[in-house]
N, C-alpha and C positions, 0 to 999 in steps of 0.2 A: 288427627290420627285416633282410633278406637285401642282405647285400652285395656276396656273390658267391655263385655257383649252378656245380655242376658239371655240365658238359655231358654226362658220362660216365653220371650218374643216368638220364638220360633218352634213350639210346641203348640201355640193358639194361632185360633184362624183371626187373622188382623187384618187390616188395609196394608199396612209396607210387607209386601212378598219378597222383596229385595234389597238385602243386608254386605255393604263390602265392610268389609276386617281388613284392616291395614296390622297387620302382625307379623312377626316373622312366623318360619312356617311354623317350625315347632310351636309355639304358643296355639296359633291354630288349630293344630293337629291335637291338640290338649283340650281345645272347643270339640272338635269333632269326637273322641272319646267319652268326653261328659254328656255327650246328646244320645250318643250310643248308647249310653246307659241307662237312659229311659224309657221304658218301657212301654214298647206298639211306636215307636220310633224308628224308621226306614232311610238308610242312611246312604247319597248314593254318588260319585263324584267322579269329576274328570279333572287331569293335571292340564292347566293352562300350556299348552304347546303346540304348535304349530306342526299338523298333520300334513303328511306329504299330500295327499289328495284328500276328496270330500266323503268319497267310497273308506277309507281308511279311519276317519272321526266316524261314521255311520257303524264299520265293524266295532267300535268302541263302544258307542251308545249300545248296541247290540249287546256288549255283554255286563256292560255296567249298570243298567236298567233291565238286565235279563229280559230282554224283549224276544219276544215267540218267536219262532222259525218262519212263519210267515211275514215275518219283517222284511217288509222291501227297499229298504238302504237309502234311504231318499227323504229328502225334509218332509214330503207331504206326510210320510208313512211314519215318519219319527212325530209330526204336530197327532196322528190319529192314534198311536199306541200312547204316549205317552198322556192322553187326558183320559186313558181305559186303566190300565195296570193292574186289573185284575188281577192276574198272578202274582203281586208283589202288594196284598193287602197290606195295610198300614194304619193308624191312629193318625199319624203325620209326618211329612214326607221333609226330609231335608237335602236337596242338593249341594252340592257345592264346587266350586272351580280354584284351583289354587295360580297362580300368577294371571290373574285374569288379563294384568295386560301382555301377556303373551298368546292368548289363545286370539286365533286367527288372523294372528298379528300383521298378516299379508293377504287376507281376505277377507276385508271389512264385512262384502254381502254376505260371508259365513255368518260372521259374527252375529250381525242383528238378526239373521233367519235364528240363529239358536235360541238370543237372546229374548223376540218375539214368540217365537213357541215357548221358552221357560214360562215369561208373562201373563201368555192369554192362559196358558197350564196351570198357574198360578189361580188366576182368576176364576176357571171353571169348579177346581179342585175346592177354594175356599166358599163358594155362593151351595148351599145348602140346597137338595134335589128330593128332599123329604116328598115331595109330590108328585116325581117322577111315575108314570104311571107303569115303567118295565122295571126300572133299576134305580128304584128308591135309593136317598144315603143324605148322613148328613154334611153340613161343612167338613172338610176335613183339611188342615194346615198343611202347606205348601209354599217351603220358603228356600229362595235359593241363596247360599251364602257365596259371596264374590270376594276371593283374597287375594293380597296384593301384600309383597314384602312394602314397609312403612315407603322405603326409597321409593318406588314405585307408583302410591297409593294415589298421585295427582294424574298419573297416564291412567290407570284404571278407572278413576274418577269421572273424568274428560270421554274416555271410551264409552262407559255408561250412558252418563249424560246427552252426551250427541246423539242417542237413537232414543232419548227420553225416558230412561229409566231414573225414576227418583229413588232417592237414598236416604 
């Protein structure tokens, strides 16, 4: 179980893009404030729960990533905004999910499509583009925190795990 979490991890660009916190929420939610507070720090989260449909998680992305109006509600269009986000400049980006094992907790293929986009997001966001010949930038941190009350923290674990996210 994670007792404490340093807030320093996820303000640098690192190798582990992807941190579960087995806390309760409040505790949590006392992480997510302390990260708030530092500055050029973009803070952006979905509550673990199981959306009636796929179009309904997509409305959500939509406005919790302030995604443009030309957002087309669909994974391909959520993996192609969300490695742009222009409109939502940043120093470093921090997502996060709270009961991760409730989120899509009866749509696996949700799950790792989301999961998959967080990652390769991840990936693109931290490798440094300094040389880009349109749209130069450097590394910039991208980490998503995955939370799980302590009871919980072995389904969220196992969820992870199985579509191959290390922790």
């Amino acid at each position: 179980m994670q007792n404490s979490f340093d807030l320093k991890k996820i303000t640098e660009v690192g190798q582990s893009w992807a941190h579960l916190l087995a806390l309760p929420l409040e505790k949590f939610k006392n992480y997510l404030n302390e990260a708030a507070a530092i500055e050029g720090v973009k803070i952006c989260g979905l509550h673990g729960e199981s959306f009636p449909t796929e179009r309904d998680f997509m409305e959500v992305l939509q406005k919790v990533f302030q995604l443009p109006g030309y957002f087309g509600k669909n994974w391909n269009a959520f993996e192609e905004c969300i490695h742009d986000l222009d409109w939502l400049p940043a120093k470093s980006y921090i997502i996060f999910i709270t009961n991760t094992d409730r989120l899509f907790c009866k749509d696996t293929q949700a799950f790792d499509n989301f999961v998959d986009i967080m990652k390769e997001a991840a990936g693109d966001w931290m490798t440094s583009k300094e040389n880009h010949p349109y749209f130069p930038r450097p590394a910039i941190p991208f980490h998503v925190l995955f939370h799980a009350e302590p009871e919980n923290e072995t389904i969220a674990r196992e969820r992870l795990k199985k579509i191959g996210v290390s922790l």
